[in-house]
N, C-alpha and C positions, 0 to 999 in steps of 0.2 A: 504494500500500500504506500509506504515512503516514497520507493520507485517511483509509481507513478505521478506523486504528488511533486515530486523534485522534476522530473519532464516535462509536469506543467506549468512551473514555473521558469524552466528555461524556455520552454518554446515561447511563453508570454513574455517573458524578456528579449528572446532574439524579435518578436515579431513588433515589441514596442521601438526596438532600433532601428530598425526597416521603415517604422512610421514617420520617427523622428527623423531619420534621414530623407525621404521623402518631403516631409514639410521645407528641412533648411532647404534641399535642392529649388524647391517651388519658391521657397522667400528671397533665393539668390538669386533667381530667375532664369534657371536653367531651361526652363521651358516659355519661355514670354514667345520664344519665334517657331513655332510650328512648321508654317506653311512656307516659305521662303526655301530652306533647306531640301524639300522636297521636290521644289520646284525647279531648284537651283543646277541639280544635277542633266533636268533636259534642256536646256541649251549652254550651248559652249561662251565662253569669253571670247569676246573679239581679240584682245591686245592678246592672249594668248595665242589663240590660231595665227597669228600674224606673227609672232614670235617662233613658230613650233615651224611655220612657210618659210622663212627667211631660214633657219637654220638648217632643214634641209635643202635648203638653195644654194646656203655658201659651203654644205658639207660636199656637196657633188660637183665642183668646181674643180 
């Protein structure tokens, strides 16, 4: 009966950590930008394609 009484005090421990970490990440604002980052990955950066063109331009010279 210990046993399981000690189990559920740790798992109610690890799972108040996870909460508490949860809240700083939210009050830090690790989540404020959602939609950006998701979008971000379908188009390309200009000054980069234009950087990534010219260098294989002057690699083949």
């Amino acid at each position: 009966m210990s046993a399981i009484i000690l189990l559920l005090l740790v798992s109610i421990g690890i799972a108040a950590g996870f909460l508490l970490a949860f809240f700083w990440s939210v009050r830090d604002g690790q989540f404020d930008d959602d939609f950006s980052p998701a979008r971000r990955i379908l188009f390309e950066d200009d000054n980069k394609v234009k950087n990534d063109a010219s260098a294989t331009l002057s690699n083949r010279k």
